[in-house]
C-alpha positions in Angstrom: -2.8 31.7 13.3 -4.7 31.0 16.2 -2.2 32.4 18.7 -2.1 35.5 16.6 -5.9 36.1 16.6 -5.7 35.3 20.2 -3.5 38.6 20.8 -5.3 40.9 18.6 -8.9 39.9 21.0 -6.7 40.7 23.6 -5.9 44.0 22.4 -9.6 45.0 21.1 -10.9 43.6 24.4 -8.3 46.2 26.3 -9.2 49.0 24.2 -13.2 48.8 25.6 -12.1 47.8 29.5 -9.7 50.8 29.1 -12.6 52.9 27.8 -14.9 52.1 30.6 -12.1 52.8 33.3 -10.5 56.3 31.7 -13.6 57.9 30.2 -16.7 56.3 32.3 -18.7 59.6 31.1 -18.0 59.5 27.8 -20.6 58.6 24.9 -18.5 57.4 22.9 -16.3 55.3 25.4 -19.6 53.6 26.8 -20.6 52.4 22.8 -17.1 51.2 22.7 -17.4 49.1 26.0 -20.9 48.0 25.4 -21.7 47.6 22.0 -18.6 47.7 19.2 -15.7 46.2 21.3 -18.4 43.0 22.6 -19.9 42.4 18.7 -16.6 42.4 17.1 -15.5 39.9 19.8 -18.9 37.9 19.5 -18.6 38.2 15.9 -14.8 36.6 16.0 -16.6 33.8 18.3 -19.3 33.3 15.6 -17.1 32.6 13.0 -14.7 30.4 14.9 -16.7 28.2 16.4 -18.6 28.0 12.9 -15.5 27.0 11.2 -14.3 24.4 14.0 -17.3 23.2 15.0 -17.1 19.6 15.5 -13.6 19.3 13.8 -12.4 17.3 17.1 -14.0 15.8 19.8 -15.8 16.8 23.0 -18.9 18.2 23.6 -20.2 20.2 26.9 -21.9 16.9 28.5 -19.0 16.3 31.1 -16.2 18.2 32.2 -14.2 15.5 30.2 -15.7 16.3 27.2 -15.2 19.9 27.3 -11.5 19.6 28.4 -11.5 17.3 24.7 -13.0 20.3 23.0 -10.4 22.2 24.2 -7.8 20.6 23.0 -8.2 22.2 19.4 -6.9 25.3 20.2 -9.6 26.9 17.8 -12.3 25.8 20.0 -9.9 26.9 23.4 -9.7 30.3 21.0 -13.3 30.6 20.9 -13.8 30.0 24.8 -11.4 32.7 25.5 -13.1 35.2 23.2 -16.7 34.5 24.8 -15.0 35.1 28.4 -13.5 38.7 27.3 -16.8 39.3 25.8 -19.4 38.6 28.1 -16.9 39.8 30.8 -16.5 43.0 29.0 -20.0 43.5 28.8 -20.6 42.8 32.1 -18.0 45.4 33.0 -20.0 48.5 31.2 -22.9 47.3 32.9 -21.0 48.2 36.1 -20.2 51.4 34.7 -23.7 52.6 33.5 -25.4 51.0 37.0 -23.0 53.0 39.2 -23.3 55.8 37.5 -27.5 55.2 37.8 -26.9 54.5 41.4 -24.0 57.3 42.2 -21.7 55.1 43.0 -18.0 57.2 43.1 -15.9 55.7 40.2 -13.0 55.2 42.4 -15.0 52.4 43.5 -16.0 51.1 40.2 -12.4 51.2 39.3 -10.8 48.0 41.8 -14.0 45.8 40.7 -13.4 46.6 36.8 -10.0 45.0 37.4 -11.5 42.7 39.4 -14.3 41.4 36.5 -11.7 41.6 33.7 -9.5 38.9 35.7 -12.3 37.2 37.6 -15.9 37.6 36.0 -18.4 36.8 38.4 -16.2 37.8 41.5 -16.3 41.7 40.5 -19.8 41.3 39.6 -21.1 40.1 42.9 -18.5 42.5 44.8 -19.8 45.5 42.9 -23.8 44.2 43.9 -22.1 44.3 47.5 -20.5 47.7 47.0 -24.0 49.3 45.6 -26.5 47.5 48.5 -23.8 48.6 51.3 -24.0 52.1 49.7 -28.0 51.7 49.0 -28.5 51.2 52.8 -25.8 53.9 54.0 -27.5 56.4 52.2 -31.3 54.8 52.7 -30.1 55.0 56.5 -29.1 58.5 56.2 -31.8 59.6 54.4 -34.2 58.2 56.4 -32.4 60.2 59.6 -33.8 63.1 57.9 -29.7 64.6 56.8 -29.2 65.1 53.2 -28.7 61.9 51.1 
């Protein structure tokens, strides 16, 4: 059961990443990525971890400990699901601050991929893409040709 579950996150959590990459405009798409697709998933995570809750050991004292936790594959269910969550939600924050900032989305694009396999890594290379475009156009601006 939990393998199957695990494949149907999988799908809901493509459905919002593919939002945010195909339709970065759209209403709809960004309430998808940011708010439905995340709260379903967090809402699957609620109710797992509930359920499995101390039903085998570990704990998040030592990296030993959560390794134990993970052996129940309900608890290594639940760790997944909070990853494509939070990763997700990162992800339409990308969206919505380029979009603030007027960064192209054929940048955004490469670090979507980038945070849906890696997290952190496409959020800190997307704060690198927006300063290096912050100070190219500050720089410009500031040389007195149009922004």
């Amino acid at each position: 059961m939990a393998a199957q579950i695990f494949s149907i996150v999988n799908l809901i959590a493509m459905a919002g990443w593919l939002s945010l990459a195909v339709f970065p405009r759209r209403r709809w798409a960004e309430q998808l990525g940011t708010w439905v697709v995340p709260g379903l998933l967090a809402g699957a995570y609620v109710a797992i971890v509930a359920a499995s809750w101390g039903s085998s050991p570990g704990g998040f004292s030592s990296l030993e400990a959560v390794s134990q936790l993970f052996d129940n594959p309900w608890m290594l269910l639940a760790g997944w699901i909070h990853y494509l969550a939070f990763d997700l939600f990162v992800g339409s924050w990308i969206v919505r601050d380029a979009r603030e900032h007027g960064v192209a989305h054929g940048w955004v694009l490469p670090l979507l991929l980038l945070t849906f396999l890696f997290g952190p890594a496409g959020w800190l290379a997307y704060l690198g893409v927006r300063t290096a475009r912050r100070r190219r156009t500050g720089a410009t601006a500031r040389a007195g040709a149009p922004a």
